[in-house]
Z-matrix of the N, CA and C atoms (Angstrom, degrees):
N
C 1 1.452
C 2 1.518 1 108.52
N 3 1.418 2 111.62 1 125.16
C 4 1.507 3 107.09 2 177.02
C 5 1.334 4 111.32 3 -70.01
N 6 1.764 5 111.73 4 166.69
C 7 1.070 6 124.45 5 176.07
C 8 1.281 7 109.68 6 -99.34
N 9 1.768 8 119.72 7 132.66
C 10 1.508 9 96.10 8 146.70
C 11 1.477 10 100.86 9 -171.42
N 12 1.695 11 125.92 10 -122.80
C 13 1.399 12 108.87 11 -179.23
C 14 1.512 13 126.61 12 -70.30
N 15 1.327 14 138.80 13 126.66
C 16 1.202 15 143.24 14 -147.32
C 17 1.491 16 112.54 15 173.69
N 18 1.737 17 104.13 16 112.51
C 19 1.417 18 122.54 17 -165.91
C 20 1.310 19 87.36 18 -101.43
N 21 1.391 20 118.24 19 112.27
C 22 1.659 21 99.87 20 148.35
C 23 1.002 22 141.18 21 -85.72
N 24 1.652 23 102.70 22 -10.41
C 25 1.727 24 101.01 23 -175.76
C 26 1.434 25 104.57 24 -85.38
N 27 1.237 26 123.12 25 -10.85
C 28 1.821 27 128.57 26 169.51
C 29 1.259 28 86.34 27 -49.54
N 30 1.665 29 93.33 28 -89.38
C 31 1.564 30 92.74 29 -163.06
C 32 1.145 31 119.83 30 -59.03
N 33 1.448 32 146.40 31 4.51
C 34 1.568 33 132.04 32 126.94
C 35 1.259 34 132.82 33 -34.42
N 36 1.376 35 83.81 34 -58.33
C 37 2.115 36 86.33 35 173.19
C 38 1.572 37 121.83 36 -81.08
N 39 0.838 38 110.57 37 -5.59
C 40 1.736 39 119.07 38 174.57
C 41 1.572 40 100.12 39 -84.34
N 42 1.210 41 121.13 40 -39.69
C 43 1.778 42 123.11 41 -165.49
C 44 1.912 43 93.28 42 -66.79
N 45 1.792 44 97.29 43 -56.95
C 46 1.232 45 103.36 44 -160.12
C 47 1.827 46 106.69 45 -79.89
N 48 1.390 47 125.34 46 39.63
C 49 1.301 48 125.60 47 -163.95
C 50 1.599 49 110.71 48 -88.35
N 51 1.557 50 90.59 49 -35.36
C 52 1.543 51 91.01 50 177.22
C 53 1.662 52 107.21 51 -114.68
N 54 1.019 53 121.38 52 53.79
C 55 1.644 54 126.78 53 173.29
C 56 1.131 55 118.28 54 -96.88
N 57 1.879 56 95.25 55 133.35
C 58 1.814 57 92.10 56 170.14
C 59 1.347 58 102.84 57 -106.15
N 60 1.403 59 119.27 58 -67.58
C 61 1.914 60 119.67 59 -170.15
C 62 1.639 61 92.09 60 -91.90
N 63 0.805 62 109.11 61 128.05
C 64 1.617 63 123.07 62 161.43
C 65 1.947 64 107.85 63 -104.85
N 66 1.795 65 99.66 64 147.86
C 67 0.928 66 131.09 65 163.04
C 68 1.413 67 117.49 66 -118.76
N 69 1.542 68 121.43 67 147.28
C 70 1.175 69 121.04 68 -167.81
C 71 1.661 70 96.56 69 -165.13
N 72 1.190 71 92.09 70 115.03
C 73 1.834 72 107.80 71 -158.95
C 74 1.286 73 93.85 72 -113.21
N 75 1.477 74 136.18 73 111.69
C 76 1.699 75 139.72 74 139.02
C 77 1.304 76 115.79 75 -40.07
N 78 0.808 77 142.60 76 130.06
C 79 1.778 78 162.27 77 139.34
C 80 1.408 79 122.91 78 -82.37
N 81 1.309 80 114.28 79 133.64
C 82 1.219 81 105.73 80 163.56
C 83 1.809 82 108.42 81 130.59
N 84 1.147 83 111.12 82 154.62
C 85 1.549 84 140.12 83 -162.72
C 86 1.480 85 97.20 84 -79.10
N 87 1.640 86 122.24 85 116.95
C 88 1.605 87 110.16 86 174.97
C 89 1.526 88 113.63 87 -76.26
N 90 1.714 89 118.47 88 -14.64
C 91 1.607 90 117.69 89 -178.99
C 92 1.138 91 107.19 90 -118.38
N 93 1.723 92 110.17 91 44.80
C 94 1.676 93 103.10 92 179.99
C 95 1.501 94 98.56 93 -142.24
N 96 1.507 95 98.38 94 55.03
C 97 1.592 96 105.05 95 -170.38
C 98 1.614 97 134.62 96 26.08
N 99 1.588 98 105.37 97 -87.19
C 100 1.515 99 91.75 98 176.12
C 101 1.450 100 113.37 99 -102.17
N 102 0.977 101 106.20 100 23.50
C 103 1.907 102 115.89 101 166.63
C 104 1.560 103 102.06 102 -77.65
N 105 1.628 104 132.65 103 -12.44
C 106 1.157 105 136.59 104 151.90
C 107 1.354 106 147.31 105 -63.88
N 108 1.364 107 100.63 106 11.70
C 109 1.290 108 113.68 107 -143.98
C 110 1.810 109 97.57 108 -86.62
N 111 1.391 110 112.35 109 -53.26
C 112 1.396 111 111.78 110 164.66
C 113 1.476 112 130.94 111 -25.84
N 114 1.640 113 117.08 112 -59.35
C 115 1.357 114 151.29 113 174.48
C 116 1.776 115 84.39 114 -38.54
N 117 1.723 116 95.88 115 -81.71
C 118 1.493 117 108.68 116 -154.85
C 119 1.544 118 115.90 117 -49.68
N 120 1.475 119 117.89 118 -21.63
C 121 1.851 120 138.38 119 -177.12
C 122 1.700 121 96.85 120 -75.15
N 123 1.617 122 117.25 121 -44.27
C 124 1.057 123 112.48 122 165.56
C 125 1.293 124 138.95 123 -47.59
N 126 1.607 125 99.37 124 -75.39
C 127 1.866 126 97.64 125 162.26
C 128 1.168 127 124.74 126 -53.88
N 129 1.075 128 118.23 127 -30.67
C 130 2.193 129 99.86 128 174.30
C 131 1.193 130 121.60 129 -93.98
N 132 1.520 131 109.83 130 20.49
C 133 1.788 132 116.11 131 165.29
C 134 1.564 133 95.61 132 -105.40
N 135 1.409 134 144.51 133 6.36
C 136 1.113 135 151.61 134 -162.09
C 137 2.025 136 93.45 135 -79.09
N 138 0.826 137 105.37 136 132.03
C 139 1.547 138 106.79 137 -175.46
C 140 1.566 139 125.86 138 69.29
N 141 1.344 140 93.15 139 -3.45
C 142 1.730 141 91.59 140 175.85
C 143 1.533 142 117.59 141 -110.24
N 144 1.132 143 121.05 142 -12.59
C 145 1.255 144 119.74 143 -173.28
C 146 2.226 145 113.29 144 -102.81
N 147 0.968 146 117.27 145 169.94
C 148 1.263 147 112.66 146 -175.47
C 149 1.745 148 98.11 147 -59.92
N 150 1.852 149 98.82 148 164.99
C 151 1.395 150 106.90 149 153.83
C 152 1.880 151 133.15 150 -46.20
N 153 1.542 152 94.21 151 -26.04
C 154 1.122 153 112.02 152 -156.12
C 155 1.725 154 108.23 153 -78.32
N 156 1.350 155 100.20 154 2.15
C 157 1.732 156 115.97 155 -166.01
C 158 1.734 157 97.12 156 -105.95
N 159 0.938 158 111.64 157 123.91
C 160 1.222 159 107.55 158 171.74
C 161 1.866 160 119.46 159 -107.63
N 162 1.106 161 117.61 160 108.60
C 163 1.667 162 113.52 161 -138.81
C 164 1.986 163 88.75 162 -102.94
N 165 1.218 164 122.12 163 117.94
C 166 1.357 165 125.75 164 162.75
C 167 1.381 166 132.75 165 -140.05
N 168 1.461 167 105.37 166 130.95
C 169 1.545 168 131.17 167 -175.29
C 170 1.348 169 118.52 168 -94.65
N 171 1.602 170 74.47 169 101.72
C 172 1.777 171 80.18 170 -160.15
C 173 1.983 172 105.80 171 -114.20
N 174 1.222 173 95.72 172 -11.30
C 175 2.121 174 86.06 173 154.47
C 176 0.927 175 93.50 174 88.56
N 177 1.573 176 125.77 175 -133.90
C 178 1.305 177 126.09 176 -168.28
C 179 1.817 178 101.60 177 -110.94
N 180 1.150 179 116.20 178 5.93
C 181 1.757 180 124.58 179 176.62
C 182 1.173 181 109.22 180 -98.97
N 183 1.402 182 151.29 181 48.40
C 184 0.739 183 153.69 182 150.30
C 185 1.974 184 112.25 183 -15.66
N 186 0.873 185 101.07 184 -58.23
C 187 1.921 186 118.68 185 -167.57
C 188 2.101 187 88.86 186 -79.59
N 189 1.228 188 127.33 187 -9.13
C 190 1.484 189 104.94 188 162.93
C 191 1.690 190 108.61 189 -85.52
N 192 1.095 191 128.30 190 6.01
C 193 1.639 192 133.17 191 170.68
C 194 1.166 193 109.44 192 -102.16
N 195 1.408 194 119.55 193 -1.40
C 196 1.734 195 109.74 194 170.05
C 197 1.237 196 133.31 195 -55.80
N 198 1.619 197 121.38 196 -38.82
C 199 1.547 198 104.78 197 173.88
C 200 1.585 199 108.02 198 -93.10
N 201 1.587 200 125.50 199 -7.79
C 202 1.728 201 115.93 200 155.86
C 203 1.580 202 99.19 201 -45.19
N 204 1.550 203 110.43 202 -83.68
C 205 1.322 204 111.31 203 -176.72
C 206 1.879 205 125.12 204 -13.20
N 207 1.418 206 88.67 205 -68.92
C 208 1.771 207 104.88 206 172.67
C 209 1.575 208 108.58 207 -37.51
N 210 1.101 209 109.51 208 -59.57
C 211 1.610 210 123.84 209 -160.17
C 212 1.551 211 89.88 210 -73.36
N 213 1.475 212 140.23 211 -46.18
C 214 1.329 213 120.47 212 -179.35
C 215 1.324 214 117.75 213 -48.87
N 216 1.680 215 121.25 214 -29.13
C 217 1.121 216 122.73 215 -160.35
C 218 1.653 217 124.51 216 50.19
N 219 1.232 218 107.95 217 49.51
C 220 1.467 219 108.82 218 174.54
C 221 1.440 220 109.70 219 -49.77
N 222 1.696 221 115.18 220 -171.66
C 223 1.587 222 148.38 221 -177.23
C 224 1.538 223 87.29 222 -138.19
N 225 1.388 224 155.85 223 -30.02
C 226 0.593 225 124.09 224 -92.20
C 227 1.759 226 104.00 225 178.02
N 228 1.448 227 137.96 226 52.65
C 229 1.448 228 134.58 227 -164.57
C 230 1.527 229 119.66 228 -107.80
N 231 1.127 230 112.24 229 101.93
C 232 1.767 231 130.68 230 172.30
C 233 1.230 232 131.91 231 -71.08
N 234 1.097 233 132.83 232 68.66
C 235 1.534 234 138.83 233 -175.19
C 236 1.507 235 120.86 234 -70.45
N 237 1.263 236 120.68 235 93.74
C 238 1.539 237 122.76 236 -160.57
C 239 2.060 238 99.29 237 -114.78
N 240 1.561 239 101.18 238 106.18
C 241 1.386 240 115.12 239 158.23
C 242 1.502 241 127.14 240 -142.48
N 243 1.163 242 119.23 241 177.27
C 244 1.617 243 122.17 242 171.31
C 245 1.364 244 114.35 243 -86.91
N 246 1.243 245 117.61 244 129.48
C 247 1.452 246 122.41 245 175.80
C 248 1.596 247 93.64 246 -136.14
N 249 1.547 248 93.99 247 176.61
C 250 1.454 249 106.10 248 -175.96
C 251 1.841 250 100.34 249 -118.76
N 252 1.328 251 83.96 250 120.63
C 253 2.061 252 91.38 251 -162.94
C 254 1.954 253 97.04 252 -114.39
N 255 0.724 254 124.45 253 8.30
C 256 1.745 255 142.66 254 -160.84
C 257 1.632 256 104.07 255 56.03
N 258 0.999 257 138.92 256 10.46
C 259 1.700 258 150.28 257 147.55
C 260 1.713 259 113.57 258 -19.87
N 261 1.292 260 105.36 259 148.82
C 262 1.470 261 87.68 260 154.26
C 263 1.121 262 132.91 261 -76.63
N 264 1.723 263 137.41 262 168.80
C 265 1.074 264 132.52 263 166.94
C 266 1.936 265 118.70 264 -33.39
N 267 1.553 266 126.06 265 110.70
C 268 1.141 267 92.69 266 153.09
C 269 2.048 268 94.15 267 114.91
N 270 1.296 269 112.47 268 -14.62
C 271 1.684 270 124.02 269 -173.34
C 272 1.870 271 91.04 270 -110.20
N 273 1.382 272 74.29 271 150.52
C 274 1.244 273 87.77 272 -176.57
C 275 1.584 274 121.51 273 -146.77
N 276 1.145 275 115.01 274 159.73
C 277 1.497 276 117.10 275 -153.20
C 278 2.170 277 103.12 276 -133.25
N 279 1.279 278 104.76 277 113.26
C 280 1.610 279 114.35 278 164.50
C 281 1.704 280 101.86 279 -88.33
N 282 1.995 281 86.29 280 105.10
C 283 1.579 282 105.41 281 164.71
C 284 1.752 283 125.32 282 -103.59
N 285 1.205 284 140.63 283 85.73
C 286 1.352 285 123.94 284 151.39
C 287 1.132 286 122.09 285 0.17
N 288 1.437 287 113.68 286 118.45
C 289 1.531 288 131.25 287 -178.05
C 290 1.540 289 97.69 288 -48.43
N 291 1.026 290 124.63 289 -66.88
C 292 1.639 291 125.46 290 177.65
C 293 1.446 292 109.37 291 -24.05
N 294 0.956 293 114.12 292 -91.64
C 295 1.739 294 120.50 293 173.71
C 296 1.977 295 105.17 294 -20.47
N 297 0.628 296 163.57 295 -122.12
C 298 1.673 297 160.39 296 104.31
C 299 1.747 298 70.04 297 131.83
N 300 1.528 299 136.08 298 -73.20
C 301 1.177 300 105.50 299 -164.07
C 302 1.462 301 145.14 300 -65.11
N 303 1.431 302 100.15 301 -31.19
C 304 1.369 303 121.72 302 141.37
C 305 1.421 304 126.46 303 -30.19
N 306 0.907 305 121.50 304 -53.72
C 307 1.597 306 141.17 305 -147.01
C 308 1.669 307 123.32 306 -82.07
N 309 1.134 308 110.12 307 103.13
C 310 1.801 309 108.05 308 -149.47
C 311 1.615 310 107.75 309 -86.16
N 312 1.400 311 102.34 310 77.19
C 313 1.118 312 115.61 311 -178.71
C 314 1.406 313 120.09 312 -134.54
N 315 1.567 314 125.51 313 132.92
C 316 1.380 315 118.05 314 -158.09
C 317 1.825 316 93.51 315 -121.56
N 318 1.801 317 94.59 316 146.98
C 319 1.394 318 102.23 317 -178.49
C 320 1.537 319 92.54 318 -121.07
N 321 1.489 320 92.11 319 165.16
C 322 1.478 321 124.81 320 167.85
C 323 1.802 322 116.03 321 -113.38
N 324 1.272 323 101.63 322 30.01
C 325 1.607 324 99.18 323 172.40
C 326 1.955 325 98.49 324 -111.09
N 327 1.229 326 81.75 325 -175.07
C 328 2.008 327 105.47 326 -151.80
C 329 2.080 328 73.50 327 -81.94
N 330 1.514 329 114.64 328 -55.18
C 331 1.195 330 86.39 329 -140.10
C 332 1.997 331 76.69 330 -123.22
N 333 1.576 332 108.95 331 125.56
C 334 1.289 333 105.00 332 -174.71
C 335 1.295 334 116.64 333 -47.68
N 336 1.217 335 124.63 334 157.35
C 337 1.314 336 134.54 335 172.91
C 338 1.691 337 116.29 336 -56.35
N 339 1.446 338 121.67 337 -26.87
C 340 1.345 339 124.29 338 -152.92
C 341 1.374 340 87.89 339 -87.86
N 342 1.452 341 122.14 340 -28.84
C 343 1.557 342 121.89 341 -161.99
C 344 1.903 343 101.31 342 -80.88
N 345 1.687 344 107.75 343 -33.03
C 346 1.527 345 108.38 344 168.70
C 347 1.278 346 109.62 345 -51.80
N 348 1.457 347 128.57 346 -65.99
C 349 1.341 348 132.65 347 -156.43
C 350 1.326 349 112.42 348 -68.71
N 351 1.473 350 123.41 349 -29.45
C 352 1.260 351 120.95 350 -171.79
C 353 1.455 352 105.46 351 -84.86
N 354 1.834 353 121.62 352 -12.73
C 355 1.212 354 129.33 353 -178.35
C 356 1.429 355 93.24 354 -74.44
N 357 1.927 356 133.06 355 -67.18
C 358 0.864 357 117.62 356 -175.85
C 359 1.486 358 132.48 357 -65.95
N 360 1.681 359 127.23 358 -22.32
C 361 1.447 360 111.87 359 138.67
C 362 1.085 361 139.53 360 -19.10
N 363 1.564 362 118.15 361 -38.70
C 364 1.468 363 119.79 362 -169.17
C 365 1.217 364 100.83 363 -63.68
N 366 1.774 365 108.64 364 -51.96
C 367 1.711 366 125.01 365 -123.49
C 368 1.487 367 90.42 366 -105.86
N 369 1.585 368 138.20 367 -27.36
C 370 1.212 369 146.57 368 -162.87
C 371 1.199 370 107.16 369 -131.36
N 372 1.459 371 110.62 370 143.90
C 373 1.806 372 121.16 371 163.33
C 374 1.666 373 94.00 372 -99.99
N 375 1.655 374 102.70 373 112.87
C 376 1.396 375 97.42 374 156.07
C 377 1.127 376 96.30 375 -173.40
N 378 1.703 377 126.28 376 -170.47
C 379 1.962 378 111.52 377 -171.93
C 380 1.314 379 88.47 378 -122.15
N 381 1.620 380 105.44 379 139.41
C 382 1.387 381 102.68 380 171.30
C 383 1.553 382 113.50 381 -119.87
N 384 1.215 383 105.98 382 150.42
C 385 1.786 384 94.53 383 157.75
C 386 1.402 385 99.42 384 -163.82
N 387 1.258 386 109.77 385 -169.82
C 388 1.992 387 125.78 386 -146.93
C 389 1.645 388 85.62 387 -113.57
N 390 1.260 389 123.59 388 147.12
C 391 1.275 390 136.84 389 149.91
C 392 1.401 391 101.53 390 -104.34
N 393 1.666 392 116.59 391 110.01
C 394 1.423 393 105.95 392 -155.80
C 395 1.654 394 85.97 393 -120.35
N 396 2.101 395 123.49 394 141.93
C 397 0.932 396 128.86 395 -170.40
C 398 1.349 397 106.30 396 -126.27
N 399 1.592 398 125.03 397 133.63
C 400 1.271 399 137.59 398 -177.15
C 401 1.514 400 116.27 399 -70.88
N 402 1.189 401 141.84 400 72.37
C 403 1.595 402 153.35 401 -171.07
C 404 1.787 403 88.06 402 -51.82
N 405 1.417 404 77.96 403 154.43
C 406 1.644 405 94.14 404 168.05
C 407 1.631 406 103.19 405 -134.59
N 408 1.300 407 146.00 406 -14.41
C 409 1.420 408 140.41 407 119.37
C 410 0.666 409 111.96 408 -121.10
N 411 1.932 410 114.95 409 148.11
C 412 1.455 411 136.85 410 126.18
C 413 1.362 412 138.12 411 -77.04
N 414 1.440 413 108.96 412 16.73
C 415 1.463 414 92.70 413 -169.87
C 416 1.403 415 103.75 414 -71.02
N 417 1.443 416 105.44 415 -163.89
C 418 1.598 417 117.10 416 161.00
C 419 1.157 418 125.54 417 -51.22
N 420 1.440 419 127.56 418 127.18
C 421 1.421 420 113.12 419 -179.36
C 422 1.800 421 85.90 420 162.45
N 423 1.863 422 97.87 421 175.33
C 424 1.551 423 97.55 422 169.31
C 425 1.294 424 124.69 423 -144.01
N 426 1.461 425 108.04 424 24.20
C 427 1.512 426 153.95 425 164.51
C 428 1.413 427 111.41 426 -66.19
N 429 1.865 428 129.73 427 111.80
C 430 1.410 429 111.37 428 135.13
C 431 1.606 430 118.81 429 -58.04
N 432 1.635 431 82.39 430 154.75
C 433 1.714 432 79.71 431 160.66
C 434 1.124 433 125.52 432 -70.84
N 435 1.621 434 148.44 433 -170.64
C 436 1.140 435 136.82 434 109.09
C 437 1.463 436 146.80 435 18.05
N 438 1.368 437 117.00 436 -46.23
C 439 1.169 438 133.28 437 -141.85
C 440 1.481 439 82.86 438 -133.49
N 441 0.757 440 127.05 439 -61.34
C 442 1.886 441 127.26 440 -167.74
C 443 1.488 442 97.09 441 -77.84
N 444 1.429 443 138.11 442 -20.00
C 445 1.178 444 115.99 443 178.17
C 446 1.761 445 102.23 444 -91.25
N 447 1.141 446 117.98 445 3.48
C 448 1.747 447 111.56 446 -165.38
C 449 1.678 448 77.69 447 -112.09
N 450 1.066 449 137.35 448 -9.50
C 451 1.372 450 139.75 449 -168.25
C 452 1.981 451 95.60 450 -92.87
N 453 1.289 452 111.90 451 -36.75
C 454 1.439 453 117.14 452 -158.95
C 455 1.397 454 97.79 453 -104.30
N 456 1.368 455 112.61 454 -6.43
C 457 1.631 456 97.78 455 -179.49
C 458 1.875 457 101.54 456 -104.81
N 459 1.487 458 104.44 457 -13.56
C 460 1.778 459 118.54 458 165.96
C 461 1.337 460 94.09 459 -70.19
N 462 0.933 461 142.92 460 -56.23
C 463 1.707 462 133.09 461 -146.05
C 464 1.331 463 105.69 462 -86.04
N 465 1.449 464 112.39 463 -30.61
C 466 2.162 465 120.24 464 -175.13
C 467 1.697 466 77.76 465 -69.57
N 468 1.572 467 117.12 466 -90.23
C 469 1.358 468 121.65 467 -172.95
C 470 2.031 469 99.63 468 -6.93
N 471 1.114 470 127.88 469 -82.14
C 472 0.923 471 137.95 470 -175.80
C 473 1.279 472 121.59 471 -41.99
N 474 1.173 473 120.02 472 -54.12
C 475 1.610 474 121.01 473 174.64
C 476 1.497 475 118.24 474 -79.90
N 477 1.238 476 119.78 475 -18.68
C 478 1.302 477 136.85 476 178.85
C 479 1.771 478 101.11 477 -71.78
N 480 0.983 479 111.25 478 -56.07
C 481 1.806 480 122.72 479 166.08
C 482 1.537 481 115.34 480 -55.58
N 483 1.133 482 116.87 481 -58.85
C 484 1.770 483 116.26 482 171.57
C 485 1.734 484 110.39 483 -57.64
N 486 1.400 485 109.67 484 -39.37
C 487 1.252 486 111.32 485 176.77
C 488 1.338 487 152.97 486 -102.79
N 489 1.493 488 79.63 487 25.40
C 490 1.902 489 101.26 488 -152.15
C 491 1.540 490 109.00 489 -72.30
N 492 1.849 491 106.40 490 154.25
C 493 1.173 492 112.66 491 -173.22
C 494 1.772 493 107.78 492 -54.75
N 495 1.720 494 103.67 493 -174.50
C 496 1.419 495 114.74 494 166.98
C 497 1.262 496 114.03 495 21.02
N 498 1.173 497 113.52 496 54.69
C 499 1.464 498 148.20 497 152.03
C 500 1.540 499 138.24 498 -155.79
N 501 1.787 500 124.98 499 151.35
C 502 0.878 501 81.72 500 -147.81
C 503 1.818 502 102.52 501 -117.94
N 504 1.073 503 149.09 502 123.33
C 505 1.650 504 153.60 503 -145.97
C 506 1.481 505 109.56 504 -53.74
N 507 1.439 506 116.89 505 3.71
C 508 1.456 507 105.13 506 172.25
C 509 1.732 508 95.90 507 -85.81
N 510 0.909 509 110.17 508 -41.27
C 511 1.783 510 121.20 509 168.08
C 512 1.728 511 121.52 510 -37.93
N 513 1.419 512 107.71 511 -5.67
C 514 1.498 513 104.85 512 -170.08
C 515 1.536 514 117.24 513 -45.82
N 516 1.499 515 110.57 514 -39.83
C 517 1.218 516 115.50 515 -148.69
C 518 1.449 517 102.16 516 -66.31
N 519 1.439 518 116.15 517 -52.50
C 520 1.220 519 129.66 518 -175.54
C 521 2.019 520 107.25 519 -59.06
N 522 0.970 521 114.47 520 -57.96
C 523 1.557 522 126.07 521 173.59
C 524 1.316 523 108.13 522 -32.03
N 525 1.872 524 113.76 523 -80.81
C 526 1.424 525 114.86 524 171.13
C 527 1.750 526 128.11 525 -47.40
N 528 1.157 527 128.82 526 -31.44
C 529 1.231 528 113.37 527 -178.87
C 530 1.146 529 143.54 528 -34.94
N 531 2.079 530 95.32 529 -25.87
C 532 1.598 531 94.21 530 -170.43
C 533 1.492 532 94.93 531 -121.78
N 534 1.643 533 130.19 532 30.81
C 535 1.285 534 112.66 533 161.15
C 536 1.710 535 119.01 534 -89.72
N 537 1.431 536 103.13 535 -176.46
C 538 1.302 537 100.61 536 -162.92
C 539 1.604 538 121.59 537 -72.28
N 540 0.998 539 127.79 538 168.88
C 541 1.532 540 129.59 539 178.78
C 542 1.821 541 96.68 540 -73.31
N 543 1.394 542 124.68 541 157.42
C 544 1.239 543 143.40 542 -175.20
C 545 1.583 544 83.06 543 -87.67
C-alpha cells in the first residue's frame, strides 16, 4: 500500500460522528514488540475517554471478547492492531470491516480478523473497522520502537479528544477541530 497524504484522525472523527456505545479492542502480541501496539493504545486511553467506551485488551484472542462485546451492545466497534500495509514504520490506516478481504494485510493471530468481524456482523448491528498500524519490529522483545510509540501517543492524543469523558459524542465536530494533526 502506498504511502502518502492521509489524516487519520479525520477519518477517526468522521467514522465516530454518529456514535453512541463504542468498542475499542487492543490487538496484539505482549513479546512481539510492536505487534503490541493495539494493547498499548488501549491502556493509555484508560481514564480518558467517556464511560460510554468500552476499552479491551484482548492480545492475540480477540474472539474470547465476543459475547462481552455482544452484551455491550455497541453502535460502534474499533479494532486496533499492527499489520504490515507496506507504510512506513509507525502510519496508519482506518479500514472498514468490509474491505478486510481486499486488504493486504497480514496477521499473526490464531483466528484471522476477517472471520471475527464477519462473526460479529452476523450477531450485532454496529460498524466496525481496524485501526491498522505499520510496525517496524516484531521480533522478540517488549519494547515499542521509536516510531510506534510516537505513533501511539498520536492516536491516544487523538482518540482521547474524539472521545473524551463528560461530554457528549454528538459534539465531536466541534471538540476535534482543535486537536493535533496525527
Amino acid at each position: 500500500m502506498a504511502s502518502g497524504k492521509y489524516d487519520v484522525k479525520k477519518e477517526l472523527e468522521k467514522w465516530f460522528s454518529d456514535a453512541g456505545r463504542v468498542v475499542i479492542a487492543g490487538i496484539g502480541n505482549p513479546i512481539r514488540m510492536d505487534d503490541y501496539v493495539g494493547v498499548k493504545i488501549v491502556q493509555d486511553l484508560r481514564g480518558k475517554v467517556s464511560d460510554r467506551i468500552m476499552l479491551i485488551e484482548c492480545e492475540t484472542v480477540p474472539e474470547s471478547y465476543t459475547q462481552q462485546i455482544i452484551d455491550f451492545n455497541p453502535t460502534h466497534i474499533l479494532l486496533i492492531d499492527a499489520a504490515v500495509l507496506e507504510l512506513k514504520p509507525g502510519e496508519s490506516r482506518l479500514i472498514n470491516a468490509n474491505q478486510l478481504a481486499d486488504f493486504p494485510a497480514f496477521s499473526t493471530h490464531m483466528l484471522p480478523l476477517r472471520i471475527f468481524c464477519e462473526y460479529l456482523k452476523k450477531t450485532i448491528e454496529a460498524k466496525i473497522a481496524l485501526l491498522l498500524i505499520e510496525p517496524k519490529n516484531t521480533d522478540f522483545g517488549e519494547e515499542l520502537s521509536l516510531e510506534i510509540s510516537n505513533s501511539t501517543r498520536n492516536i491516544v492524543y487523538a482518540l482521547s479528544k474524539i472521545l473524551h469523558p463528560n461530554s457528549n459524542l454528538a459534539d465531536l465536530k466541534k471538540r476535534t477541530s482543535s486537536a493535533l494533526p496525527l
